[in-house]
GUMIBA-327114 format. One record per atom (N, C-alpha, C): residue in three letters; x, y, z; chain. Coordinates in Angstrom, 3 decimals. Atoms other than C-alpha are relative to their C-alpha. Example, Ala and Ser with C-alpha at 12.3 -4.5 7.8 and 13.67 -1.06 7.14 Angstrom:
REM GUMIBA-327114
(site ala; (0.890; -1.190; 0.000); A) (site ala; (12.300; -4.500; 7.800); A) (site ala; (0.900; 1.200; 0.000); A) (site ser; (-0.820; -1.190; -0.060); A) (site ser; (13.670; -1.060; 7.140); A) (site ser; (-0.770; 1.090; 0.730); A) 
***
This chain:
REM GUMIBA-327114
(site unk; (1.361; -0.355; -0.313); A) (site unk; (-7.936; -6.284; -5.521); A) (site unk; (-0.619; 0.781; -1.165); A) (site unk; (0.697; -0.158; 1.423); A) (site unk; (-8.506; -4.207; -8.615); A) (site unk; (-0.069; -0.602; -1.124); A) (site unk; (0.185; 0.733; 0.646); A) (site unk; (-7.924; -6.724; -10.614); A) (site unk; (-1.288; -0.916; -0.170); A) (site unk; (1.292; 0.847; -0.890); A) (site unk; (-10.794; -8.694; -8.922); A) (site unk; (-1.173; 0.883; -0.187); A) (site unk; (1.264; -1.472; -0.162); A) (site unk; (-13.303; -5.339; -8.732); A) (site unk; (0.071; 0.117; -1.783); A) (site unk; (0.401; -0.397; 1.371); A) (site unk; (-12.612; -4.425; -12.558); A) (site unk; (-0.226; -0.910; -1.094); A) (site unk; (1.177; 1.080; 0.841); A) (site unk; (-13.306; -7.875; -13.813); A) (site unk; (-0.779; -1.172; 0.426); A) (site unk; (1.296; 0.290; -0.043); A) (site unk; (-15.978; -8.655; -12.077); A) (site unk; (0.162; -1.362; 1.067); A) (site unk; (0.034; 1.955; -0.381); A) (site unk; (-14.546; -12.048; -9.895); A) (site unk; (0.014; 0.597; 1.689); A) (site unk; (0.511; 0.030; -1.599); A) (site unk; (-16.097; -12.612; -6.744); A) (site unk; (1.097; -0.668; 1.110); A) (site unk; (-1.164; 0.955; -0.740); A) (site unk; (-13.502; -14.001; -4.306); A) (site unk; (0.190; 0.718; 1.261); A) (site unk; (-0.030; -0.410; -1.233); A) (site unk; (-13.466; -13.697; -0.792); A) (site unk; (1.181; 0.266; 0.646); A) (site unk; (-1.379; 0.010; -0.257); A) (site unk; (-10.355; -11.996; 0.811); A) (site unk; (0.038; 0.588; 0.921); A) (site unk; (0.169; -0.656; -1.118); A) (site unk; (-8.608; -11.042; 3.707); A) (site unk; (1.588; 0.753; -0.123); A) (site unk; (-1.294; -0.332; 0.755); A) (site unk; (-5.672; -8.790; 3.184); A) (site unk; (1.123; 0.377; 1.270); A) (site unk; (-1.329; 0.507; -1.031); A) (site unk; (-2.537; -9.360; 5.812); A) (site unk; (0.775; 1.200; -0.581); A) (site unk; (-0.912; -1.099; -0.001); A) (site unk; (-0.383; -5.691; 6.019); A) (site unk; (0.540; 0.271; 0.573); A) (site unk; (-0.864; -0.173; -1.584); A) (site unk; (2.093; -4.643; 7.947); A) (site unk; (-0.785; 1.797; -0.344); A) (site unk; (0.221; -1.556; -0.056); A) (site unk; (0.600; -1.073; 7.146); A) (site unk; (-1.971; 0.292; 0.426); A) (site unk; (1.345; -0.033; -0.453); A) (site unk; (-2.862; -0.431; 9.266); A) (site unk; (-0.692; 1.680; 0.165); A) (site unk; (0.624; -1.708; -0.388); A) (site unk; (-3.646; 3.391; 8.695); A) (site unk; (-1.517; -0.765; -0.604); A) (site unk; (1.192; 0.042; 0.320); A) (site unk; (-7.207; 4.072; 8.250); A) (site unk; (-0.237; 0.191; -1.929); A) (site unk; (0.191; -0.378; 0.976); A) (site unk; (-6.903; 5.075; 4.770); A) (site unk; (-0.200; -1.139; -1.414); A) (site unk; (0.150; 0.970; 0.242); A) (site unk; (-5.834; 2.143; 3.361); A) (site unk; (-0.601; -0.810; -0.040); A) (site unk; (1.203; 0.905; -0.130); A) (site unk; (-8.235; -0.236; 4.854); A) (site unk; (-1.159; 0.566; -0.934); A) (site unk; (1.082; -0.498; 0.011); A) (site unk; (-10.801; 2.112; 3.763); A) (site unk; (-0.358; -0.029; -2.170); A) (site unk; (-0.212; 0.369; 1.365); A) (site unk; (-9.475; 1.335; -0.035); A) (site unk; (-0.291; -0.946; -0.220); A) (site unk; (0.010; 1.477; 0.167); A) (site unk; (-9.166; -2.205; 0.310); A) (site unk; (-1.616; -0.300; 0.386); A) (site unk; (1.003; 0.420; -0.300); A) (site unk; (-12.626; -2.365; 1.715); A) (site unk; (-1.315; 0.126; -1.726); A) (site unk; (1.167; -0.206; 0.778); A) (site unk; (-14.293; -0.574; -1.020); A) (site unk; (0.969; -0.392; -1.614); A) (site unk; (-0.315; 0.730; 1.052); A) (site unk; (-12.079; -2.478; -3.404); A) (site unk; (-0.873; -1.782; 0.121); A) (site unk; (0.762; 1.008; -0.691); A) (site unk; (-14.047; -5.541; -1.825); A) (site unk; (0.544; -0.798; 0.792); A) (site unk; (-1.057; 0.856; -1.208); A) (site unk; (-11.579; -6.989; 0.629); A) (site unk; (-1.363; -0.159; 1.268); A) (site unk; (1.586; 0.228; -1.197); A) (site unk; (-14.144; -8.934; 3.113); A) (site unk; (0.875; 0.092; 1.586); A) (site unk; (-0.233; -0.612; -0.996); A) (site unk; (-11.564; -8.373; 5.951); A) (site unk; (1.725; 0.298; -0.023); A) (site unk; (-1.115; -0.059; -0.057); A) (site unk; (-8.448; -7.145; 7.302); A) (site unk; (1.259; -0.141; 1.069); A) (site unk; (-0.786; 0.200; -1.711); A) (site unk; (-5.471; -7.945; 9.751); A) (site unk; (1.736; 0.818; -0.473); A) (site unk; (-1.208; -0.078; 0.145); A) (site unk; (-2.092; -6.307; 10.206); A) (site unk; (0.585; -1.142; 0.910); A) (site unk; (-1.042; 1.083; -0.511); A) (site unk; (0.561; -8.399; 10.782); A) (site unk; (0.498; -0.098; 1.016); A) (site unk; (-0.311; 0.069; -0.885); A) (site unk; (0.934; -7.351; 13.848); A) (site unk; (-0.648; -0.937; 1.289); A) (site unk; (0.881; 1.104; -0.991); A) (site unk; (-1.945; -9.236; 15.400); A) (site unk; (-0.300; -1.355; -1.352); A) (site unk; (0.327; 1.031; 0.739); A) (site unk; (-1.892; -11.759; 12.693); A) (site unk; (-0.159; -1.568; 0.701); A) (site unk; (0.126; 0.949; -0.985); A) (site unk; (-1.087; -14.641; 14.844); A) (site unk; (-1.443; -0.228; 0.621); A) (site unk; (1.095; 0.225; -0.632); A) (site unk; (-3.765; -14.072; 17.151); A) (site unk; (-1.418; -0.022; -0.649); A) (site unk; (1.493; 0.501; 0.833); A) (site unk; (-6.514; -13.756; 14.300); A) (site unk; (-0.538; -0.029; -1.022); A) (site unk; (0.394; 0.615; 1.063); A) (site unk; (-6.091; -15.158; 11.449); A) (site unk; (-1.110; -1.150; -0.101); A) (site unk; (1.620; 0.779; 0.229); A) (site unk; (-8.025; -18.081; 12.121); A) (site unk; (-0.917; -0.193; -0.308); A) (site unk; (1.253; -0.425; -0.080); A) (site unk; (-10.998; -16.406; 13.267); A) (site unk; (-0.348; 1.139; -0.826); A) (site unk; (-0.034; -0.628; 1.516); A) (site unk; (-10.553; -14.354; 9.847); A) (site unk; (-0.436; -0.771; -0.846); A) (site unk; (0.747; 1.200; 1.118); A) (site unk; (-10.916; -17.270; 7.974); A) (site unk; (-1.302; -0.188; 0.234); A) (site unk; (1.658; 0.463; 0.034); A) (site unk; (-14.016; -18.303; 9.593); A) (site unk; (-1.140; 0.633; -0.282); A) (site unk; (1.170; -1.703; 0.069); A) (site unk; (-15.797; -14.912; 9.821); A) (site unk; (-0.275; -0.244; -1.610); A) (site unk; (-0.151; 0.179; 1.476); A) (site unk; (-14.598; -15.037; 5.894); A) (site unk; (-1.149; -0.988; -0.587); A) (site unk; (0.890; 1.148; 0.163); A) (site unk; (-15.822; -18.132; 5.079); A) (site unk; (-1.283; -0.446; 0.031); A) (site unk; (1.640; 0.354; 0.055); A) (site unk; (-19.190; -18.133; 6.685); A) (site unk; (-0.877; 1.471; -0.696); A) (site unk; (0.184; -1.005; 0.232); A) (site unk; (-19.755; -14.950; 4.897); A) (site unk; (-0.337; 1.490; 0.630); A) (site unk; (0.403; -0.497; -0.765); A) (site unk; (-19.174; -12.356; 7.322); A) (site unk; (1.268; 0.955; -0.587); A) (site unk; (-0.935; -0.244; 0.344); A) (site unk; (-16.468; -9.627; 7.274); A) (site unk; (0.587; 0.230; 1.425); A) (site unk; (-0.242; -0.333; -1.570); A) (site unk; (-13.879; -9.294; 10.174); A) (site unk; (1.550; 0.972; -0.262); A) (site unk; (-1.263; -0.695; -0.405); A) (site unk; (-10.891; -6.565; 11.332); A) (site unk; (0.208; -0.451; 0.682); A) (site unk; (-1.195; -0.233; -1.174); A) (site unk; (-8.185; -6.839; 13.497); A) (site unk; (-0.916; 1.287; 1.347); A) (site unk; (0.549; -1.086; -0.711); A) (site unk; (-9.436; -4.918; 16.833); A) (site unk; (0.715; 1.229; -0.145); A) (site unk; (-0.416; -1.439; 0.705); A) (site unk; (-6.942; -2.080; 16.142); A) (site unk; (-0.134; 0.658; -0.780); A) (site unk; (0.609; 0.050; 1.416); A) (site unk; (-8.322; -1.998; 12.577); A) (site unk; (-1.331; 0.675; 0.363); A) (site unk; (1.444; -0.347; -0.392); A) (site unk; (-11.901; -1.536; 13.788); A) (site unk; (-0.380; 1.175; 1.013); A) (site unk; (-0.202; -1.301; -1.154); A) (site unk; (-11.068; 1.121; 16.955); A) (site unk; (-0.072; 0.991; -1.315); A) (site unk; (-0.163; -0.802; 0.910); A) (site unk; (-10.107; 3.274; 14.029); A) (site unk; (-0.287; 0.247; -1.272); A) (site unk; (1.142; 0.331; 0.990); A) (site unk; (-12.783; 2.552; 11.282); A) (site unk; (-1.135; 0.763; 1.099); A) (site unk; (0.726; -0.396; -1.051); A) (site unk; (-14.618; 3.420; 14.117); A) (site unk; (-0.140; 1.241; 0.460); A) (site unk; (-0.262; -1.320; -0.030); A) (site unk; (-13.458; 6.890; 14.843); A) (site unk; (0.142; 0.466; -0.827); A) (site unk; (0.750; -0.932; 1.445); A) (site unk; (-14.071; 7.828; 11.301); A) (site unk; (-0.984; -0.197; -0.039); A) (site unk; (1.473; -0.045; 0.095); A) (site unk; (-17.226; 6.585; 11.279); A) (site unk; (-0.530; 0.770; 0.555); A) (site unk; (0.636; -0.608; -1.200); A) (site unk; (-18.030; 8.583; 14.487); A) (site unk; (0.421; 1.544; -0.172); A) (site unk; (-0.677; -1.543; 0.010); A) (site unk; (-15.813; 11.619; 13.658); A) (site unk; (0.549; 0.299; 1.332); A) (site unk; (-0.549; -0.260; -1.294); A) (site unk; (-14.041; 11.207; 16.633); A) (site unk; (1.583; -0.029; -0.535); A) (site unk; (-1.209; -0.632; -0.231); A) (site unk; (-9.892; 12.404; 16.371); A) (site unk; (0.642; -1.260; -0.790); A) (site unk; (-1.161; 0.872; 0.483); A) (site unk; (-7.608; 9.802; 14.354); A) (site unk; (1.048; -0.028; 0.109); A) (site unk; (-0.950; -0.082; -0.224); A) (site unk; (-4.305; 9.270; 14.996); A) (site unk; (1.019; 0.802; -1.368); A) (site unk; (-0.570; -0.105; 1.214); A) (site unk; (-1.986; 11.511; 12.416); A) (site unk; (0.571; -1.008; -0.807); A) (site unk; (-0.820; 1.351; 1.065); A) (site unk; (-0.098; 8.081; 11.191); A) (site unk; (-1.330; -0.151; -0.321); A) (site unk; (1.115; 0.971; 0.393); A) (site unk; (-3.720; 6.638; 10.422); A) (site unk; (-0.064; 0.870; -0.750); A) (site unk; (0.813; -1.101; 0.984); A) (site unk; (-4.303; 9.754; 7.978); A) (site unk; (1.171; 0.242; -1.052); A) (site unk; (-1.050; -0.614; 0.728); A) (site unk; (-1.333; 9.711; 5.452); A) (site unk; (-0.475; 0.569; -1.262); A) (site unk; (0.342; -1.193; 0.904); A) (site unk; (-1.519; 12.303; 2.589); A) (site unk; (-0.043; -0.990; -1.347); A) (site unk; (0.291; 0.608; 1.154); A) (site unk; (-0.974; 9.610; 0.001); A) (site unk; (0.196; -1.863; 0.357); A) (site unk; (-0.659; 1.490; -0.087); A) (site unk; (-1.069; 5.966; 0.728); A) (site unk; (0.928; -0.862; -0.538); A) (site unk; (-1.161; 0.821; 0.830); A) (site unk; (1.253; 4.193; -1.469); A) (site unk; (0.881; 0.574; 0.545); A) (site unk; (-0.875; -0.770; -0.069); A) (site unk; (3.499; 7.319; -0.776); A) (site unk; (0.793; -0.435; 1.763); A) (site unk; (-0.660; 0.176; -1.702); A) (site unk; (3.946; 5.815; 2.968); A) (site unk; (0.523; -1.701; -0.260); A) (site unk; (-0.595; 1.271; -0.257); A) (site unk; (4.580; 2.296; 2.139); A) (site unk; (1.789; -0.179; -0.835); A) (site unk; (-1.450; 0.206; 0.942); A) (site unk; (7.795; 3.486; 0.009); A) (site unk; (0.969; 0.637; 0.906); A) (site unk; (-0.560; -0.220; -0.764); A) (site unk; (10.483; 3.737; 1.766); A) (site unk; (1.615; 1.124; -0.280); A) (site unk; (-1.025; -0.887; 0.334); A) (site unk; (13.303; 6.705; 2.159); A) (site unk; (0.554; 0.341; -1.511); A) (site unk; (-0.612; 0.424; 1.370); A) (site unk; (15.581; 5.366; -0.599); A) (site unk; (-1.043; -0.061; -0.992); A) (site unk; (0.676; 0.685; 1.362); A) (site unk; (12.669; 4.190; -3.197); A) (site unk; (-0.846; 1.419; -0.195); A) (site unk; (0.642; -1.029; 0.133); A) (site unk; (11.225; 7.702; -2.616); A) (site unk; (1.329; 1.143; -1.001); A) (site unk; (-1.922; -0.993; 0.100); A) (site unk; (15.172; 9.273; -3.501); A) (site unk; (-0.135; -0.392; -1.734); A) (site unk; (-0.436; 1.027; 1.553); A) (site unk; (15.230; 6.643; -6.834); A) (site unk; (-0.926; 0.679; -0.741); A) (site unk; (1.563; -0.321; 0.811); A) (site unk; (11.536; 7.522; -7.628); A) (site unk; (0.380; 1.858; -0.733); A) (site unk; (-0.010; -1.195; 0.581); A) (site unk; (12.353; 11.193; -8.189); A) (site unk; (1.142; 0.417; -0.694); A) (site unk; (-1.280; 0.170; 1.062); A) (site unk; (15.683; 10.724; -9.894); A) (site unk; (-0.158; -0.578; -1.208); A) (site unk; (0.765; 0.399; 1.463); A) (site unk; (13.364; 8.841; -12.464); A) (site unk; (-0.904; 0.434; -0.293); A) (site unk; (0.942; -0.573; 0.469); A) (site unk; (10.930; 11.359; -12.424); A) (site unk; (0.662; 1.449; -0.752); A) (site unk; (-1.056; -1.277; 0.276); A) (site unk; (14.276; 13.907; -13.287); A) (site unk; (0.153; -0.834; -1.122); A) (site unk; (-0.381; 0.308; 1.170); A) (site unk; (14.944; 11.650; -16.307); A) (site unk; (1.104; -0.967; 0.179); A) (site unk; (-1.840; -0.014; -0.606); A) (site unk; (18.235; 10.498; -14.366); A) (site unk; (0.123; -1.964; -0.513); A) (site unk; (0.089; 1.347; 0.284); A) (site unk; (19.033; 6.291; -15.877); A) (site unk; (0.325; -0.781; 0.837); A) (site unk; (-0.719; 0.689; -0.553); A) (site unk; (19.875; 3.637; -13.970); A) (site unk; (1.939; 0.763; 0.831); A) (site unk; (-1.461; -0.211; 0.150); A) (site unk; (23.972; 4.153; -14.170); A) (site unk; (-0.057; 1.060; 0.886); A) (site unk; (0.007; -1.651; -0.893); A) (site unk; (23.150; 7.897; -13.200); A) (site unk; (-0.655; 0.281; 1.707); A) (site unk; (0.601; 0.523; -1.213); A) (site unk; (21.209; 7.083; -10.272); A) (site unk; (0.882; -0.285; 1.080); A) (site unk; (-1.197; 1.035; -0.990); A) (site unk; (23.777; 4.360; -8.755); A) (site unk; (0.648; 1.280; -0.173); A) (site unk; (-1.277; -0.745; -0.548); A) (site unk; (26.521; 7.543; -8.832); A) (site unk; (-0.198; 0.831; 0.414); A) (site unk; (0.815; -1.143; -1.148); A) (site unk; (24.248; 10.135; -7.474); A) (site unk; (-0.141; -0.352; 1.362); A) (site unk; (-0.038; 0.801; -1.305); A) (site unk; (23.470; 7.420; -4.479); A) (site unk; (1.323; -0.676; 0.281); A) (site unk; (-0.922; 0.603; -0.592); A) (site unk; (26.394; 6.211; -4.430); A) (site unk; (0.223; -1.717; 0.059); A) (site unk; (0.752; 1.237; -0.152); A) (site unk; (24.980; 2.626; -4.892); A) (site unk; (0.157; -1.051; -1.657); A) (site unk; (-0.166; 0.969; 0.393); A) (site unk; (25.300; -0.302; -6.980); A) (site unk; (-1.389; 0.233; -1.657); A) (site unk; (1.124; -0.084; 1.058); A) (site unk; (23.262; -0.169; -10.529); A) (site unk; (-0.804; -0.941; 0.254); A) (site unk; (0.739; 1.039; 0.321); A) (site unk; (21.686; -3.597; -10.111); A) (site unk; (-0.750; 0.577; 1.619); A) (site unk; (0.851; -0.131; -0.974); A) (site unk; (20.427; -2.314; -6.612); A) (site unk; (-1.030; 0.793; -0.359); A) (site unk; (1.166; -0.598; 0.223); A) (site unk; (18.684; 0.547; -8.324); A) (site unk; (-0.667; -0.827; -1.119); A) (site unk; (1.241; 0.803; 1.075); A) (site unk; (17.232; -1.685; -10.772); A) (site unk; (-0.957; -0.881; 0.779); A) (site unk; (0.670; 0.790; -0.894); A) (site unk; (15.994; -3.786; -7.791); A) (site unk; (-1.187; 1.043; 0.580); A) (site unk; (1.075; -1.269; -0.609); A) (site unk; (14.473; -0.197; -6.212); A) (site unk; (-0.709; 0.279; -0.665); A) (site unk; (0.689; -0.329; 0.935); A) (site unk; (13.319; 0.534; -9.710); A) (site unk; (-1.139; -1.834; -0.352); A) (site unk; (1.077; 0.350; 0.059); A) (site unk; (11.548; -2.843; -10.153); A) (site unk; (-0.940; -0.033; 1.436); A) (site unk; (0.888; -0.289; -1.265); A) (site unk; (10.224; -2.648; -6.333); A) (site unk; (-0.861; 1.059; 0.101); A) (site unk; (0.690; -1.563; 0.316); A) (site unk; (8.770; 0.955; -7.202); A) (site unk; (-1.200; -0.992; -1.182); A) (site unk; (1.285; 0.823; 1.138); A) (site unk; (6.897; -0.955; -10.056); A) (site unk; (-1.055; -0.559; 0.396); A) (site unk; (1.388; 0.666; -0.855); A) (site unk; (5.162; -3.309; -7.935); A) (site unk; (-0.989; 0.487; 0.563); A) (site unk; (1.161; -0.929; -0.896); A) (site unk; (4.247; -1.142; -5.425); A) (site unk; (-1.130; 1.151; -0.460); A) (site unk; (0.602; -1.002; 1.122); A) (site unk; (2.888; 1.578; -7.997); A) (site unk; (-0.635; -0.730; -0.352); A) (site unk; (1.172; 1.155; 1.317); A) (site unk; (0.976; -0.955; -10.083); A) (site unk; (0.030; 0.799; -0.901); A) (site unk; (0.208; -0.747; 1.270); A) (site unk; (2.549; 0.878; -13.275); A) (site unk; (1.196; -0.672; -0.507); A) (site unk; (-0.852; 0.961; 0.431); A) (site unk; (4.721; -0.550; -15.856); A) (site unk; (0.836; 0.365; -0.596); A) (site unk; (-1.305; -0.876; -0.246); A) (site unk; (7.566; 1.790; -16.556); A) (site unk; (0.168; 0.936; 0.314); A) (site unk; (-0.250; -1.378; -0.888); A) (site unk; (9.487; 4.684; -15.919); A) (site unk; (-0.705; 1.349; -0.453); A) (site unk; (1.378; -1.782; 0.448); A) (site unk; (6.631; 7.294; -17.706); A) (site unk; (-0.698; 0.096; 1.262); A) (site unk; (0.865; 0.070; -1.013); A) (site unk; (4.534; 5.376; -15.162); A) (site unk; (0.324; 0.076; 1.321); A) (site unk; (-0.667; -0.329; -1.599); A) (site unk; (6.586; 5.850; -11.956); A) (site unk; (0.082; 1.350; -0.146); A) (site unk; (-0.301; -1.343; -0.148); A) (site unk; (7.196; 9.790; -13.416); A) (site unk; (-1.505; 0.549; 0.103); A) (site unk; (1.418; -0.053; -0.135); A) (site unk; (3.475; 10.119; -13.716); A) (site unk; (-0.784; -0.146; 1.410); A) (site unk; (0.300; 0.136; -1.181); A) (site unk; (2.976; 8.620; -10.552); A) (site unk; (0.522; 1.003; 0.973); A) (site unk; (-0.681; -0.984; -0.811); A) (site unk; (5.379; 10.741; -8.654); A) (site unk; (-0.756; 1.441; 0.037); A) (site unk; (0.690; -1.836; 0.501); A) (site unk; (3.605; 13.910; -10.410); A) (site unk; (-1.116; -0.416; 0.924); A) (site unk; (1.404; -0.009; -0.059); A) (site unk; (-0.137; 12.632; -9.496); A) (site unk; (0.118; -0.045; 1.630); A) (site unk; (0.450; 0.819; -1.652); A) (site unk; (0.667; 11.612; -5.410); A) (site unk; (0.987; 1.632; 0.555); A) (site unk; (-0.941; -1.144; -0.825); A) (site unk; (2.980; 15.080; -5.083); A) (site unk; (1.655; -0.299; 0.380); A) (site unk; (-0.987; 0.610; -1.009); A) (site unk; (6.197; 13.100; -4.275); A) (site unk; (0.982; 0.942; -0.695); A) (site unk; (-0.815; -0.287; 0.342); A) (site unk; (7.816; 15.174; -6.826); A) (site unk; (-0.575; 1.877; -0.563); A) 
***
């Protein structure tokens, strides 16, 4: 989506998450995402995503929209819908453990014998941290860690 927003290409999208806090959406929207569904009701409305899409309209998921809704209104949000750093919730236990063992300096090798774990797994955690970050090495995962608090 920032790819799309910072050069300029119009393209209509609908972005499928398993992660539906308010915060998020509220990124993706004003990154230009024309709608959104978690995966939890995906089934039931994708479809009528496409079409909304399509005829130029934008559409949520009704759980999506309850709670777009109660920010708009200033009515109470659920604490999960309000996380302190978004990215910081879609990483999980372990990739949060790796992330700050490469924000300590700590290599690969050193990593796997601190966790206990397999080197090629942390190279798997370490490129999965990449993705999810949208940064392209380990300055940019120690950087990241600094800027979201994780470390």
């Amino acid at each position: 989506m920032k790819f799309f927003k910072k050069n300029a290409i119009k393209i209509k999208t609908i972005i499928l998450s398993s992660y539906d806090d308010v915060k998020l959406v509220e990124e993706m929207i004003a990154l230009g995402a024309d709608g959104y569904i978690s995966k939890d009701s995906a089934g039931e409305h994708i479809v009528d995503a496409i079409k909304a899409v399509h005829s130029g309209d934008q559409f949520f998921s009704n759980a999506i929209k309850d709670e777009l809704l109660k920010v708009f209104t200033g009515k109470t949000v659920k604490p999960k819908n309000r996380p302190e750093s978004t990215i910081s919730n879609m990483l999980t236990t372990r990739e949060i453990e790796v992330l700050k063992l490469i924000s300590q300096e700590h290599s690969s090798p050193e990593i796997a014998g601190i966790l206990n774990i397999s080197q090629s797994t942390v190279d798997t955690y370490r490129k999965n941290l990449l993705k999810k970050t949208n940064v392209k090495n380990s300055v940019g995962l120690a950087m990241y860690a600094v800027k979201n608090k994780i470390v």
